[in-house]
N, C-alpha and C positions, 0 to 999 in steps of 0.2 A: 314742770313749772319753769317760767321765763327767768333766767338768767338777773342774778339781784346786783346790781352795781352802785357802793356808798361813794359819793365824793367828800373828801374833804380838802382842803384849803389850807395848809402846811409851809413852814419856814416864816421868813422876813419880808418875802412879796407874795405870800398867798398861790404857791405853786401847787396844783390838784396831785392829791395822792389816793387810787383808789383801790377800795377793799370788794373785791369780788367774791362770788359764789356763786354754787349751780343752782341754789334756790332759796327763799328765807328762810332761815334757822336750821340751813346745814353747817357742821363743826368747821367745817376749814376753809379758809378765804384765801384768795394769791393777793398778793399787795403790788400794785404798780406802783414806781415813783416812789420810795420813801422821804417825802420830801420835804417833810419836820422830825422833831424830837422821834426818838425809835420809844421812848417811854412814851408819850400820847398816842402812836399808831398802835400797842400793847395795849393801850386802855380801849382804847375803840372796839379792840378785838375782843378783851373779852366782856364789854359789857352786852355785843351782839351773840356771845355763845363760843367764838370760832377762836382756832388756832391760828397760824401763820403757816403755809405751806408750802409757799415758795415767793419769790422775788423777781419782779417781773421787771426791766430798767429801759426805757424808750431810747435814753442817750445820756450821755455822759453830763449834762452840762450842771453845773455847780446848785442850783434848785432843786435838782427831782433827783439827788443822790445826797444830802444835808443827814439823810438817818442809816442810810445803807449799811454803813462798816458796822453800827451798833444796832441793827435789829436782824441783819444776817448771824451778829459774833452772837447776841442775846438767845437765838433760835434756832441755829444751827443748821436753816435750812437752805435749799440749793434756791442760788444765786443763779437767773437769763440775761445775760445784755450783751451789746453789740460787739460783735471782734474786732470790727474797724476803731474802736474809738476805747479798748483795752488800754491803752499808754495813759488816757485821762483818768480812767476809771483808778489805777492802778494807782496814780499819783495824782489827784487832782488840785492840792496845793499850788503846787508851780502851774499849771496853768492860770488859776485863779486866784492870786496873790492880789493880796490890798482886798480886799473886798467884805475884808472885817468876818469872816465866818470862819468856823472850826470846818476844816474837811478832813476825814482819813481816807486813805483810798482801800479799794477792796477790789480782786479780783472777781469775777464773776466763775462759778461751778460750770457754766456750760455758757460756751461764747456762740453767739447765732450767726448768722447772715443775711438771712433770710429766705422764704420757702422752707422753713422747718414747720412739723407738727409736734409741741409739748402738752404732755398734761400735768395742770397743776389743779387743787384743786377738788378733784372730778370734773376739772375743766378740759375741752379739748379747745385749745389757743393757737391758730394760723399765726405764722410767724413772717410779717413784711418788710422787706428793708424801703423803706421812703424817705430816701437822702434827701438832700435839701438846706434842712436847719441849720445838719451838721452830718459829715459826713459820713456814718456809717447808722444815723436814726433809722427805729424800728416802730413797729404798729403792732399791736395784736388785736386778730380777731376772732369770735368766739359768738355763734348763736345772734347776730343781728346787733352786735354793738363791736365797736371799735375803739380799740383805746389808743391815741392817734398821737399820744405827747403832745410836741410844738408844732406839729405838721400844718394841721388844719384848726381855725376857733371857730366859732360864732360870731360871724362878719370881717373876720380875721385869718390872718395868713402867719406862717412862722417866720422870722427876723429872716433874715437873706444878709444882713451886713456884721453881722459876727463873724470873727474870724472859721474858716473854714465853710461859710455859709454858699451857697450856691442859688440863685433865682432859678434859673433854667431848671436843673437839678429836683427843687422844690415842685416848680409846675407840674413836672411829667410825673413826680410820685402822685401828687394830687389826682391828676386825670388816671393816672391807673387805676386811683382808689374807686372815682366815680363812676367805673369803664367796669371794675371788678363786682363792685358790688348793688346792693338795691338802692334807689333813695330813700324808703324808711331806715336804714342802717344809722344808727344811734353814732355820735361822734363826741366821744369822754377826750374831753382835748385837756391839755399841759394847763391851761390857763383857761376860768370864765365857765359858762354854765356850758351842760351839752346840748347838741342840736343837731340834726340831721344833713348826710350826704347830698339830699336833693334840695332840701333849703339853702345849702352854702352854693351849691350848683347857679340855684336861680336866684339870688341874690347880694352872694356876697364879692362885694366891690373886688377884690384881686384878682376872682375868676371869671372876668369877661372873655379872656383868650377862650378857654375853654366852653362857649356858650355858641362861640361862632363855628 
């Protein structure tokens, strides 16, 4: 059965946080992005059946980490995110000061790089580093969808002028993804509904460089 992927739309700007499986109505789901309340990604869970079995984290930045510390401490389970970007994770307060939200920071159980294979799950998740946004951002992928963070949206590209942010950097992650994988490859982005590799290919505005 095709790979089941829930979004939902999490925190103070509606940052995507999503609950995977290897099919509908298997027990356990990996969670990307905890990126609201850890008590509403617990109800989601179980009113679809499933546990929590691991903790999948794109990048450090102050959205898609809002439930981290308190649905990892609630659940005990192992913690994926990036090594390069560990010092935010760990502390993410002093980064993101004024910004009116509670953060705790939390180390991650297994720091990536990228080119790793995890399973969480019953999932098996290809593990991409696709700098850019920020600089140690990761992807996973798994059976024809891609959970791509801030990388890539729907007509949309990831910020480039945040601190740490790089354009160049972002482009080449990009074309690797389109260069790597199919255009039907499903793209579960950070923010906005999902859509596909070869639709943002052939139409979306940022990636002209990449068309010529």
């Amino acid at each position: 059965m095709a790979l089941v992927v829930d979004r939902y739309e999490l925190g103070p700007i509606g940052t995507n946080c999503y609950l995977v499986r290897s099919e509908r109505g298997a027990a356990e789901a990996a969670v990307v992005d905890p990126s609201g309340d850890a008590a509403t990604i617990r109800l989601e869970l179980a009113e679809m059946g499933a546990t929590c079995a691991g903790i999948l984290i794109t990048h450090s930045h102050w959205d898609h980490i809002l439930g981290l510390a308190e649905l990892a401490e609630g659940t005990g389970v192992t913690v994926y995110g990036p090594e390069v970007e560990l010092d935010v994770l760990e502390n993410p307060a002093s980064y993101f000061a004024g910004l009116g939200v509670s953060l705790r920071g939390w180390k991650p159980d297994v720091l990536l790089a990228g080119g790793e294979t995890i399973e969480v799950a019953g999932i098996s998740f290809e593990v991409l580093a696709v700098p850019g946004h920020s600089p140690g951002h990761l992807a996973y992928y798994a059976d024809g969808a891609l959970l791509s963070g801030d990388v890539l949206f729907s007509g949309s590209v990831g910020r480039t002028d945040l601190p740490r942010g790089n354009w160049d950097e972002l482009l080449a992650s990009i074309r690797t993804l389109v260069e790597r994988f199919p255009p039907d490859t499903v793209v579960y982005s950070g923010h906005g509904p999902p859509t596909t590799l070869g639709d943002e290919l052939q139409r979306n505005p940022f990636l002209a460089e990449l068309r010529t």
